[in-house]
N, C-alpha and C positions, 0 to 999 in steps of 0.2 A: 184962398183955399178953393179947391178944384170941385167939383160936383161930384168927384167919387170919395174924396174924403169926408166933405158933408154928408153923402149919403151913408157913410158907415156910420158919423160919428150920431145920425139921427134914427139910429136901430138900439130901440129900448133895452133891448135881449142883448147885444154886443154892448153898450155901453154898462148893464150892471156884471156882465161878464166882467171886463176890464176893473170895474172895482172892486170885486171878489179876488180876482187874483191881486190886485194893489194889496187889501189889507193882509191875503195869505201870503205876502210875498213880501213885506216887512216883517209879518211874525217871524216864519221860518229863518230868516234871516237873522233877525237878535238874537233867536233861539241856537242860532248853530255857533256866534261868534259867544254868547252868554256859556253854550256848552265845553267851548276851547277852551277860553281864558279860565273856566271852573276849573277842568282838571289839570292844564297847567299850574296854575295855582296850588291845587293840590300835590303835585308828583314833579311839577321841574322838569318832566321828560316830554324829548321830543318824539322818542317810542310811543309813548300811551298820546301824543298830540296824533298820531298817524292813525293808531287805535281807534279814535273817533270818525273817522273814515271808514276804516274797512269795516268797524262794525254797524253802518248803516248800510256799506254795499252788499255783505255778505245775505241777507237776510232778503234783499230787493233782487237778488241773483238766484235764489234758491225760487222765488215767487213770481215772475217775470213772467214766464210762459201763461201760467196757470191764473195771472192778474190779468194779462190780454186776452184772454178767454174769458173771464169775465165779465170786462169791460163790452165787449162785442154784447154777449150775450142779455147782461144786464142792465140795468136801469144808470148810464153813465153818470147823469147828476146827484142821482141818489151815494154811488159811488164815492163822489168827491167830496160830498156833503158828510160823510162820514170819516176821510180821512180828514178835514177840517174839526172835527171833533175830538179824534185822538187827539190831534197838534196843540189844539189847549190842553186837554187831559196830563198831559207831556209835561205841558211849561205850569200845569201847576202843580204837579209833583215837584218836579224840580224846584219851583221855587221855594215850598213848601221846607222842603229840604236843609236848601242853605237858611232858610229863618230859624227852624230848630236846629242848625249845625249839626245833621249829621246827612250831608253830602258826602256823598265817596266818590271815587273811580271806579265802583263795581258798577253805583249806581247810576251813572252816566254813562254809562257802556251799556248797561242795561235798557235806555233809554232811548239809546241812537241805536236799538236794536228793532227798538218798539217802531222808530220815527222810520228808520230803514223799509220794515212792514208795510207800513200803511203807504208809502208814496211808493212803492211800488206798485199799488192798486191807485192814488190816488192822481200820480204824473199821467198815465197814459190817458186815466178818463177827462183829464182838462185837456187835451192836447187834441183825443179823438173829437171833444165837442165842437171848437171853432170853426171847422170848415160848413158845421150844421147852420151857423149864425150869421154866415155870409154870404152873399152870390160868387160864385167860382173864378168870375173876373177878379173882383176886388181881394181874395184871397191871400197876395205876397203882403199887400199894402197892410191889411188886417194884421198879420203874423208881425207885421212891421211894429201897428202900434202896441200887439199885445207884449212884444217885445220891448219894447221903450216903459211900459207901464210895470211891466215887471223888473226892469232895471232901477225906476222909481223906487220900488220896494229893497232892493238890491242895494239902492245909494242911502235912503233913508233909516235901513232898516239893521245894517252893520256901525253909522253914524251912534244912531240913538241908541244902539243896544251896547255901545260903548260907552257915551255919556250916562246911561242908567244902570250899567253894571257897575263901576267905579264909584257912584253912588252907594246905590244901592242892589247886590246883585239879586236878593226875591224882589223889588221892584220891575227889575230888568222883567224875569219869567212872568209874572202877571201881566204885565202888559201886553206879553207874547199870547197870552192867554185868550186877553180881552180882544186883540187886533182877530184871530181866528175866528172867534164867535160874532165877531163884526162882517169877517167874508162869508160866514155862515150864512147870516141875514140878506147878503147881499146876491147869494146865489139862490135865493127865491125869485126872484127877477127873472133866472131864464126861464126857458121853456123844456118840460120834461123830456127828457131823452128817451124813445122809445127804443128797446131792444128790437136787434133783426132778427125776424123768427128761424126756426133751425126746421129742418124739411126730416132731419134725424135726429137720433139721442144723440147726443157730446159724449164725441169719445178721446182717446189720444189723439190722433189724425187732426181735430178741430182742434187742441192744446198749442198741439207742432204747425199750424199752418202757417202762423205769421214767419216762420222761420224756415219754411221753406219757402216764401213766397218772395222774402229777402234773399237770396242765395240765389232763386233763379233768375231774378232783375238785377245784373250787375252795377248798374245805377245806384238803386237803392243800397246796395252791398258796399259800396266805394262811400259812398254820401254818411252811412253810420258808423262804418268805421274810422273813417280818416279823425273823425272830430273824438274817437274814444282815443286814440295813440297820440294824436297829436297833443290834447291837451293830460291825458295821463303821464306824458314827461317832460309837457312844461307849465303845467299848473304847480303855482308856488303857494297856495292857499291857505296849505297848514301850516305852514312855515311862520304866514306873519306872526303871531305872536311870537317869535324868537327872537323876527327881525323888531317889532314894537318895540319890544322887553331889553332884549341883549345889542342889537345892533347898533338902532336910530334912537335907543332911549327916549320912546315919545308915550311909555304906557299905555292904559285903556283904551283914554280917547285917540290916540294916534291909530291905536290896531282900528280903530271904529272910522278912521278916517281911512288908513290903508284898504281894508276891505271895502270900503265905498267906491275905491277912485275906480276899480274895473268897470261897477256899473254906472259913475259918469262918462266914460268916456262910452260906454254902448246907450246907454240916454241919448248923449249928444246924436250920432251916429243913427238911433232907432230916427231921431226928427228928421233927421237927414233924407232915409230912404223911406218915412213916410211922405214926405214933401217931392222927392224926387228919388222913385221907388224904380230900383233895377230892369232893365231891360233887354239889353245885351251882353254877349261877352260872358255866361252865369258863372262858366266853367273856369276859364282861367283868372275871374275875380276870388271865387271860391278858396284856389288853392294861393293866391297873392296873399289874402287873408291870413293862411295859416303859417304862411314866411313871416310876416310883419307879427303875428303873436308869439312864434318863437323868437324874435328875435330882439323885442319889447321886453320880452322875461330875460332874456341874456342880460341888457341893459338892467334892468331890476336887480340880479344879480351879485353885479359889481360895483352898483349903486352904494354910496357912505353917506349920503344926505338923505333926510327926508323928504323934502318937494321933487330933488330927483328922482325918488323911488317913487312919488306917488305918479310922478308926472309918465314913469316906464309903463306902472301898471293901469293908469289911465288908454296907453295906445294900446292895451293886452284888451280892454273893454272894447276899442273903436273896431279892432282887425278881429274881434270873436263875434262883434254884434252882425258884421257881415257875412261871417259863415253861417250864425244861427240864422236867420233871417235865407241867406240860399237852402242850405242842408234844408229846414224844415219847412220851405214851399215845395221845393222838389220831392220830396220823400208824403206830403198830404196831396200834391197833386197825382201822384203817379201808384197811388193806393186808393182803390174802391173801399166807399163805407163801412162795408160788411167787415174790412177788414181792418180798419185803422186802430180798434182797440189792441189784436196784436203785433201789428206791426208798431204802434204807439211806445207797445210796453216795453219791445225789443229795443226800439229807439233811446228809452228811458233808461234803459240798464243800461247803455254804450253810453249813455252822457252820466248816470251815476259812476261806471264805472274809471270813467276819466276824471271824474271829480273826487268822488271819494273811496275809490284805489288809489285815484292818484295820489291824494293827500296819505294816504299811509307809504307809497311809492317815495315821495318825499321824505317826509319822516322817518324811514329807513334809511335811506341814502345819510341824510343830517345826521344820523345817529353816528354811521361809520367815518361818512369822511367831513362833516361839517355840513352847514344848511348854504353858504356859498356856492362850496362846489356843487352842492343838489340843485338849486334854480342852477346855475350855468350850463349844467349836462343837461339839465331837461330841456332847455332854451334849443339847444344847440340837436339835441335829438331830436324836437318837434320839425324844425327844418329840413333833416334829413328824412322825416315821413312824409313830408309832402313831398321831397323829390321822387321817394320809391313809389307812393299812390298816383302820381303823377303815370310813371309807368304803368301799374298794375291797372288802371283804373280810364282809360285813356277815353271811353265814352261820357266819362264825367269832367274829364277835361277841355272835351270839345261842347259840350253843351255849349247853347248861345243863347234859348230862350228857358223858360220856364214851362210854356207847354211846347214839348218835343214837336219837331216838324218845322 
């Protein structure tokens, strides 16, 4: 182990950081595969599976601007600290729910409306705080392990939230519960986040800034977008429970394994460029990345086996953990403090809106022509955005290092 790894991993403030997002980052994660398989269960449709999507983006899209202003503005851990508190509030409704049987599909749309809310205040002000917890060298390395740590929760947390929904699904939500209130605890650890002070009142202009700020560094423009289009049409995520249920016949615990295998394979990947963290080349590894994730979902796709479906959407984990890891050093490097809460938030909604548009993007498609042809077109479209961003985009393709020059 190097002396810049030891010296992150012996920063008291970064290390309870890393396990606050560990425990919120298995809750959220039982919670979201505990939410599918609910109203699947309930309705059969791969409509209302999409529905769980859009209505946690719709509501994070509405808030986006007006969360990044806040986040800037306000107390950022106090911020997080509170979206960690809905998130149980959340899972024990919900469990509460299925224990007296009367869960609906109103009331889980309802839900992912609330969950939608809060992490649109609650993603940017985790995102804004880590560059505060580390020195500016060690920064990609940092993103690397908070990456791998979050994938930890990612592998464990759709795992277990399958073995314990098929159990028992109010066990599943209370635990989802307890893990929250445990990142709760663990985010007293850091250190308060001081708001940057305002020289004027907040008006629209400080709302809109992060979004202009994005628009006029092309860089940053190219770096959030490609990863919203790219994985918006070949994120297969709502789908698995169809593939679980209908295709591979593997049930709960298979969907709990299928959604795992993305974040083993970005676990793996995260140790990788912890231990031997990027250096060169940023630009054309970037977009290599989002060939090999399109093209990983293709293979998913056409997949009829289990191990070979889990093993496609394992290299969908390895070739995303390297674009997360480029995209969000470049985009905290090349944003001053003041400004990362909106540009944080903007960043937030392009990766909600790839995830959970996409998942309705999918589940639309499956509804008309089959959940098949939907990963295969999106496999095959994500491809095709990275040849076009490629073009549009061409200072982000020559990038070499991470700090410009």
């Amino acid at each position: 182990m190097d002396a810049e790894l030891k010296g992150l991993l012996k920063r008291p403030t970064f290390v309870w950081f890393l396990g606050s997002r560990l425990c919120s980052g298995i809750s959220i994660q039982m919670l979201l595969v505990a939410l599918a398989w609910n109203i699947y269960d309930l309705t059969h449709s791969a409509w209302d599976l999409g529905l769980v999507g859009l209505f946690q983006f719709l509501p994070a899209l509405v808030m986006t601007l007006p969360a990044g202003h806040a986040v800037d503005r306000w107390n950022r851990l106090r911020i997080f600290r509170y979206g960690l508190l809905v998130q149980a509030v959340v899972a024990v409704i919900a469990g509460a729910a299925v224990l007296t049987q009367s869960d609906s599909k109103e009331l889980i749309l309802t839900l992912c409306v609330v969950l939608g809310l809060v992490r649109a205040f609650q993603m940017p002000a985790q995102q804004a705080m880590l560059p505060s917890l580390v020195p500016t060298p060690w920064l990609a390395r940092a993103i690397a392990l908070a990456a791998g740590v979050m994938q930890v929760g990612v592998i464990g947390g759709p795992a277990l939230g399958g073995v314990l929904y098929a159990w028992d699904a109010s066990l599943d939500y209370m635990v989802c519960a307890a893990l929250s209130a445990l990142a709760l605890l663990a985010s007293w650890g850091m250190p308060r986040m001081a708001p940057h002070p305002q020289a004027h009142a907040a008006g629209w202009h400080d709302v809109w800034a992060g979004l202009t700020f994005i628009r006029q560094k092309k860089i940053l423009l190219g770096a959030v977008t490609l990863d919203m289009f790219a994985v918006l049409l070949g994120g297969a995520t709502a789908l698995l429970p169809i593939y679980a249920k209908d295709i591979l016949m593997a049930g709960p615990t298979g969907l709990g394994l299928l959604r795992a295998a993305p974040a083993v394979g970005a676990l793996v990947m995260s140790m990788v460029l912890s231990r031997w963290p990027l250096r060169r080349g940023i630009g054309h590894k970037l977009y290599a990345s989002i060939v090999g994730f399109g093209l990983a979902t293709v293979l998913f796709g056409v997949s009829e086996g289990f191990w070979w479906s889990w093993a496609a959407l394992f290299l969908t984990g390895v070739a995303d953990n390297v674009s997360v890891v480029i995209r969000s050093t470049v985009i905290q490097l090349e944003t001053p403090d003041e400004m990362r809460g909106r540009v944080s938030a903007i960043n937030a909604l392009f990766i909600g809106a790839s995830n959970q548009l996409g998942e309705f993007e999918s589940g639309a498609v499956a509804h008309v022509w089959g959940p098949v042809a939907s990963v295969v077109s999106g496999g095959v479209g994500t491809v095709l955005v990275a040849a076009l961003w490629w073009r549009l985009f061409p200072q982000l393709a020559r990038r070499d290092r991470f700090t410009p020059g």
